[in-house]
Structure formats: structure tokens, C-alpha cells
N, C-alpha and C positions, 0 to 999 in steps of 0.2 A: 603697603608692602610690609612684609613680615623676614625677620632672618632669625636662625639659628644662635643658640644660646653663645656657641663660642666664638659667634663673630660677635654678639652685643658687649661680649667683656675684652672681646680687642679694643673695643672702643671705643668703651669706659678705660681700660688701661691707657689708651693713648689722652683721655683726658685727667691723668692723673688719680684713679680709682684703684685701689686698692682688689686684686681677685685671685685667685687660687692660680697654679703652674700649671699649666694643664696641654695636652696635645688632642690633635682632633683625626682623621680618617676615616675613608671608607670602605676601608678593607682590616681584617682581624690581623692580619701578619705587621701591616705596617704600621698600625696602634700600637702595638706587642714592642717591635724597634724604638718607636719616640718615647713610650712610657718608663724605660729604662733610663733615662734621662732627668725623672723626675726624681726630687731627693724629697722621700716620702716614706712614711712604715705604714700606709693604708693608701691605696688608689679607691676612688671614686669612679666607678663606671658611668655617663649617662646617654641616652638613647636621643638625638636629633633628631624633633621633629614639632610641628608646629602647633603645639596644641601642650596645655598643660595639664597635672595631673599625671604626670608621667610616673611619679614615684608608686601610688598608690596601683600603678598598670605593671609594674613589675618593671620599669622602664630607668630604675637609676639602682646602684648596686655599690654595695661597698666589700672588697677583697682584700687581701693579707699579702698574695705576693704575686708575681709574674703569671705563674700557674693557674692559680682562682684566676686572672685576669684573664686569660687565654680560652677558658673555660666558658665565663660570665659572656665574654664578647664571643663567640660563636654562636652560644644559644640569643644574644642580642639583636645581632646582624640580623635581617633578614625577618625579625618577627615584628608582626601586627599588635602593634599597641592600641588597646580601646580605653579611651578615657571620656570624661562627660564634655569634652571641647570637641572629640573626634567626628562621635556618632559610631552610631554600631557595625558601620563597615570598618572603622579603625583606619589608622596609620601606617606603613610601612618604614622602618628604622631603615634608612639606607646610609646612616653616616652616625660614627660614636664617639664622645668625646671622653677624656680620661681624665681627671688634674689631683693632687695633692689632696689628701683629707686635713682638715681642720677640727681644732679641739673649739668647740661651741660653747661659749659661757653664755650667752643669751641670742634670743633671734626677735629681729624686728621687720616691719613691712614699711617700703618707701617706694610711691611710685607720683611721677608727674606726666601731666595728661593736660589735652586743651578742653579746658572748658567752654564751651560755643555757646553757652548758654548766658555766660558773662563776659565773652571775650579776654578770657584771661586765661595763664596757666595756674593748673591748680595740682599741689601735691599734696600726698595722702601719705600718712604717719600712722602706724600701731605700733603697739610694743607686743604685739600678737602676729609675732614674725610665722612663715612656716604654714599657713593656711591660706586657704580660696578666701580674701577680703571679704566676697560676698557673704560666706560665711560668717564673719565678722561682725558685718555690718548689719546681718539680720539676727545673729543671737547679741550680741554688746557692743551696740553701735557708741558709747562711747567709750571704746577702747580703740577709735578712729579720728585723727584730728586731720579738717582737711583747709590745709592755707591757700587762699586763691590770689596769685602776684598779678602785677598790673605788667606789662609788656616795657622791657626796657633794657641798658645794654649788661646791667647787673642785677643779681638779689640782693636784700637789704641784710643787715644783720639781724636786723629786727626781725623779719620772717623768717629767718634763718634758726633764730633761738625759739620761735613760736613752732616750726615744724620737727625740730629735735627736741623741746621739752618732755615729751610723752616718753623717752625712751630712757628718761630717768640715768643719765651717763656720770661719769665722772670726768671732771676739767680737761685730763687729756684725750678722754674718747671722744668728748662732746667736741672739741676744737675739728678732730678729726672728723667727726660727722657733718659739721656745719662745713669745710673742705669741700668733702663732698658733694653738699647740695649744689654749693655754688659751681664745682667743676661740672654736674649734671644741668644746669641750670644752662649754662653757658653753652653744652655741647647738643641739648635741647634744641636751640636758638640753632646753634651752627649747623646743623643735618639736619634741618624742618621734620623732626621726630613730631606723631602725636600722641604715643604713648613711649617711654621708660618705665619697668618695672623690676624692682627690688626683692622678690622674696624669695629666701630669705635675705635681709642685709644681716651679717653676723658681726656680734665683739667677739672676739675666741680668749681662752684662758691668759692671753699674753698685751690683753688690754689693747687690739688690735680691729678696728673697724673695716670687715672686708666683705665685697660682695659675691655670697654663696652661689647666687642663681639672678639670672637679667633674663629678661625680655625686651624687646624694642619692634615697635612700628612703625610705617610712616610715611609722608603725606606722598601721593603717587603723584600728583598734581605736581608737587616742586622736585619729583626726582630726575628732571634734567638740570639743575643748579648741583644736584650730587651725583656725580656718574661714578662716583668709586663707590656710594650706598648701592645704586643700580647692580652691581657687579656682585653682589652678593647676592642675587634674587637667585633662588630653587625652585625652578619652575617644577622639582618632583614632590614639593609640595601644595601645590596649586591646583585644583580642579581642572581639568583639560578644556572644559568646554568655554571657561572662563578664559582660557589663554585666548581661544581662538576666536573668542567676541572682543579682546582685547586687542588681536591684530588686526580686525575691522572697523577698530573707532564704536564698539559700541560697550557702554557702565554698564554688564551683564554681572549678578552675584546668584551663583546656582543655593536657591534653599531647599524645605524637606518639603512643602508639598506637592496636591497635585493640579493648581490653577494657576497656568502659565498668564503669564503677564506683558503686554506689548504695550508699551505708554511714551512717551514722549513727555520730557520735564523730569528732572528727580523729583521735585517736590510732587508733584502730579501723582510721580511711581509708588513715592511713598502713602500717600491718601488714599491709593488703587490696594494697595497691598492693607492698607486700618480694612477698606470697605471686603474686603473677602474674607478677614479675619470677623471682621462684625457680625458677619452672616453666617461661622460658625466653620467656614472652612481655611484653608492653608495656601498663602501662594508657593506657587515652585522657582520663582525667582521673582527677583527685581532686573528687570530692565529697563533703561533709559535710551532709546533707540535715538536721540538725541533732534535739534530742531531741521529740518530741513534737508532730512535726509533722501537719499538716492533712492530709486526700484530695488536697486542693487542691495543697499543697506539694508535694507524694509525685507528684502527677500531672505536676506544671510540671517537677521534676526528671528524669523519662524521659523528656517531650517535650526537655528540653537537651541529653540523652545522646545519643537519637536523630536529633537535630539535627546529629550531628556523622559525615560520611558514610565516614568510617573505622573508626566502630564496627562490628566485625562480632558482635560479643557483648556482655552485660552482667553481671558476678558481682554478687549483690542478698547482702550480709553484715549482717545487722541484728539489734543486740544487744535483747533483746525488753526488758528491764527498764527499755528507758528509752524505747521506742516502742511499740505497740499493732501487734502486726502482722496484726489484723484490720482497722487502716487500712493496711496495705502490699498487703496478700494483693492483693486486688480493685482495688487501683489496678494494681499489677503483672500480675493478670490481665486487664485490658481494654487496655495498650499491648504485651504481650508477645507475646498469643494470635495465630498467625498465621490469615488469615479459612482455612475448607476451600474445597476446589472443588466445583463444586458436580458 
């Protein structure tokens, strides 16, 4: 599950983070009220929504006074942001946040993520704050240091000075950045987060480490141990059809092509989804119709496939030892079978 930028720096602020004053709504009049509030000579416009690249979409805005602001946020509200995370139907901004501008003396990138591949978490350092990582990492991949910690109930100091060395600080910024990690470290752990991301993390002119821009993710599996993360979910930024295989018990993720996908197993899902890319075409989702399912399930799952008007085909891969596939057969013959003419 994914939230919105000004909930992720509620709570980094709540775990002692450093982030800009800022207000949030969804509507242009009552932005306009809170933002008077702010004790600022430049407001920060930015656009809510789940996907990044927003600046470069015309999607974050810097103003002078009430007026600009009033201005910036009417043409805001309500417009389709297309960024390379979106896809070319784009975003709708239905919510805008506002907070304080900051005097920028350098920009760094800090983000920690689990790594599944060593069972660890792993944080990612540039001093190349302000850009897509990926970008980074494929023009001067070492201008990326990535520390992988071992799971436990603290960071070390040790790793702590190995993941802020690249950012080249001075004794009291660096005290202040290694603060940080550990605050992030810790709050990581606490809200089964599996991504935090940092860019940019700013020093400003006043020798001050704070964070410009967050993102956070996180694990759907454990969001019943977090029902106040749960509470943050926008379902208007969520694919509809994905809600609604959600409230049937089935792992449905709508992608761009057009071979619909019925599998049982994630891992299964995923190996179905390599073998149709192999072959030169594009699945239109991943779904995991899961082991042992009902008529009923079986049935709800090809109505969502079919729901989806780019599917021109369905591959049906279904490993029998953990499904009945005399409950597949007959559901797949009464949605598949085209009617004859008569």
C-alpha cells in the first residue's frame, strides 16, 4: 500500500525528522485558509498523487504570495498529471499540499527498502539528491552507496557513518543525518514499511538537515498489526478493478498488456507472466487466484480479467495439486465458450 507525500512526513515528524510546515486539502478555498498560517516568503505548491515525477508534469509550483497561490491551485486541482510512473492516461490531483520553501545548500537521496534477496534491509545514499535514482545508477553508478543491515532492534553506528559518508557533511550536519537514519530505521521496523524514500533529503543554507520530498510503502500482508497506516489508504488512487479482486480474496495487479492471466501460486503467476513475455508478448495482469478456491472465486476472477478491454486472450496455467480443476474446468467453460450463431 502506497500514501500520499504529507501523510509520509507526518510520520517521519512523529519519528523525530526534520520536514518543511506545511498544510494539506482538497479543496482550493480551504488550502488558501491553512496556508496563511504558514510563516514563509515563498509557498511550495505540490500535486497528491501516487506516482512520481510530478515536478517535471507541471505538478509542484513555487509562489510569492496568497494570490500566485490561489491561482496555481485552481489550475492544480482537478488536472491530469502524466508522468513516466503514471502511463499516458495520467493521474487525477484530487488533493494539494502547500508547506514553507526552504533555502537549499545541497540535495542528497536516502532511501531504505527490503532486500529479499539477502533478507536484509538495505539503504541507498547519493549525494546526487533531486533525480530518478535509476537515473543515477545507470549514468554514475558510483555516485550510489548501498548498505545492507542485518535485522535487529537497532542500526549500528558503524553503518550509520558508512551510509552518510557519500554526503561529505560537516560534524554537525553529519550528527544530524545519522539521527535520522536511525529514527528511519527504527520507524521502518515499527510500520512493516518496505520502502522509505528521501528525495530530495536537503541541508539548507542554515546548516539544517530536513526532508524536502518522502515517499513510503508497505507491506499489505502486515497492515492489520497497523490499522492507523490502513486509515491512510486512497482508494482514488488505486485501479478500481484491483479494489474489487481485493474484496474477493484474490492478488489481482492490473498491467499494460493484452494476455490475461489465471494461475494459481504467485510464484507460478510470475513464471506465466516471464513465459508470455518470452514469446514476445505482454501480460494484462498478474493474478493469483490463490490455492483451493471456490466456483464462486474462479468465476469472480474471469469476470476481472474480462473486465479489462485490452485483454484480447487468457493463458489458464493451473497447477492441479493444489486446485481441483474440476472446479476450474466448468467455470472456464461457461465464461470462455463463445455463444454459436444460430
Amino acid at each position: 500500500m502506497n500514501i500520499h507525500e504529507h501523510q509520509a512526513k507526518e510520520i517521519l515528524k512523529k519519528y523525530g525528522a526534520i520536514v518543511p510546515e506545511g498544510v494539506f486539502s482538497h479543496s482550493v478555498e480551504e488550502l488558501l485558509q491553512k496556508a496563511k498560517s504558514l510563516k514563509t516568503e515563498k509557498f511550495v505548491l505540490k500535486a497528491q498523487i501516487h506516482a512520481g515525477g510530478r515536478g517535471k508534469a507541471g505538478g509542484i509550483k513555487i509562489v510569492n504570495t496568497i494570490e500566485e497561490l490561489n491561482s496555481a491551485a485552481k489550475e492544480m486541482l482537478g488536472k491530469k498529471l502524466i508522468t513516466h510512473q503514471t502511463g499516458p492516461q495520467g493521474r487525477e490531483v484530487k488533493r494539494l499540499y502547500v508547506e514553507s520553501s526552504s533555502e537549499i545548500e545541497k540535495e542528497f537521496y536516502l532511501s531504505c527498502l527490503v532486500d529479499r534477496a539477502s533478507s536484509k534491509i538495505a539503504f541507498i545514499s547519493s549525494d546526487q539528491g533531486g533525480m530518478d535514482i535509476e537515473d543515477v545508477a545507470k549514468n554514475n553508478p558510483k555516485k550510489i552507496v548501498t548498505t545492507k543491515i542485518n535485522l535487529d532492534d537497532k542500526i549500528s553506528d558503524k553503518d550509520c557513518e558508512k551510509i552518510v559518508e557519500i554526503f561529505n557533511l560537516s560534524p554537525d550536519a553529519k550528527k544530524q543525518a545519522i539521527n535520522l537514519i536511525k529514527s528511519m530505521y527504527k520507524m521502518f521496523i515499527d510500520i512493516d514499511a518496505n520502502l522509505v524514500e528521501i528525495n530530495p533529503l536537503i541541508l539548507t543554507k542554515e546548516n539544517k538537515i530536513i526532508c524536502l520530498d518522502a515517499k513510503m510503502s508497505f507491506d499489505d500482508n502486515a497492515l492489520f498489526r497497523n490499522p492507523e497506516i490502513l486509515n491512510l489508504r486512497d482508494l482514488n488512487e488505486e485501479e478500481e478493478i484491483e479494489i474489487e479482486a481485493n474484496k474477493h480474496g484474490l492478488s489481482y495487479i492490473k498491467l499494460e498488456g493484452s494476455i490475461g492471466c489465471m494461475v494459481n501460486g504467485a510464484g507460478l503467476a510470475m513464471a506465466t507472466m516471464d513465459i508470455i513475455k518470452l514469446y514476445g508478448e505482454e501480460p494484462a495482469n498478474f493474478l493469483d487466484v490463490g490455492g483451493g478456491a471456490s466456483k464462486e472465486k474462479v468465476s469472480k476472477a474471469f469476470k476481472i480479467i474480462l473486465s479489462d478491454k485490452n485483454v484480447k486472450g487468457i493463458l489458464i496455467n493451473i497447477f492441479g495439486g493444489i486446485m481441483r480443476c474440476d472446479v476450474l474446468a466448468p467455470v472456464s467453460y461457461t465464461h470462455l465458450t463463445l455463444p454459436t450463431k444460430a
